[in-house]
N, C-alpha and C positions, 0 to 999 in steps of 0.2 A: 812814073811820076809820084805813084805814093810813096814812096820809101824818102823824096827829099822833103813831101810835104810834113810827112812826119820827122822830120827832121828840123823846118823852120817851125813849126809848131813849137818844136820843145824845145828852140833858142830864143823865138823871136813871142811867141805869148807874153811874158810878163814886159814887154816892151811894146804894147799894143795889136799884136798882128792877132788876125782874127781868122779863121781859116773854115769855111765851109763849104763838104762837098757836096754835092748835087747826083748823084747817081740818077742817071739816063738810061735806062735797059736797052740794049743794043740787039737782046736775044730775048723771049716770050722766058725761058727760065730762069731769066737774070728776074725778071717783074715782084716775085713772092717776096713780102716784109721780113719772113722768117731769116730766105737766103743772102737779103741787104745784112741784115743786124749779124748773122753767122760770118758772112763775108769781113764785116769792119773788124770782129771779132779775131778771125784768122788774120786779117794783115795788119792786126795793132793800131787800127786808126784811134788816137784819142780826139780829134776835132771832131765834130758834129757834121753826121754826112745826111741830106734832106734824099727822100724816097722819090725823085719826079717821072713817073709810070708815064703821065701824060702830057711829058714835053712843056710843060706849061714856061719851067724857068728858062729851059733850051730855048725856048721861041723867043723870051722875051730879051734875050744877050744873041738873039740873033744865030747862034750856034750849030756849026753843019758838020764837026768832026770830034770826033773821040781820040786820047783827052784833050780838054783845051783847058785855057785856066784865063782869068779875068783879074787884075787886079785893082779894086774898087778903095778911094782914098777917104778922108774922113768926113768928105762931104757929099760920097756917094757917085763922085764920078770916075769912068772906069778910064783907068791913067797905066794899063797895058793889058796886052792881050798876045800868048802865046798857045798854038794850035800845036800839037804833039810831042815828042819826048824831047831832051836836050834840051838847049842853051840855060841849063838849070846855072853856072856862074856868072851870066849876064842878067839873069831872073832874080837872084840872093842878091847881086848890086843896088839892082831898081827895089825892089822890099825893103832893102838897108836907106834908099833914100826914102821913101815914101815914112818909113819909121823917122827918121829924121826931121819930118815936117812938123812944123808948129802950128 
């Protein structure tokens, strides 16, 4: 999933899309700030990815699987939801429409 996130990032930012990850530790040595900021580092993330050690955002989108993605429109309600890898040119459609919206 990161490789197309970093991909709409760098077509769809200056057209409003806004893109933040949320890292979940799935494993006790995922957890350290040091190995979040090394990690984004090694796979070029340029969005902003948030540290949630304690579940806090997971609980609150309701979230029970690794990756999932949410996408939130500009008045904050989340207007899709896809749970694991693929349907990435069904996902660039809906983004391109939600960018579309006045």
């Amino acid at each position: 999933m990161i490789p197309q996130l970093r991909d709409w990032h760098a077509k769809y930012e200056k057209q409003g899309l806004t893109i933040v990850g949320v890292h979940c530790p799935e494993f006790t040595w995922e957890r350290p700030f040091d190995k979040v900021v090394q990690a984004t580092r090694d796979l070029k993330v340029a969005y902003p990815v948030v540290q949630d050690n304690d579940f806090v955002i997971w609980k609150r989108f309701k979230n029970r699987y690794w990756p999932a993605m949410a996408m939130i429109d500009k008045r904050g309600t989340i207007r899709f939801v896809h749970v694991g890898e693929g349907a990435y040119t069904e996902t660039e459609a809906r983004l391109k429409a939600l960018l579309s919206e006045k």
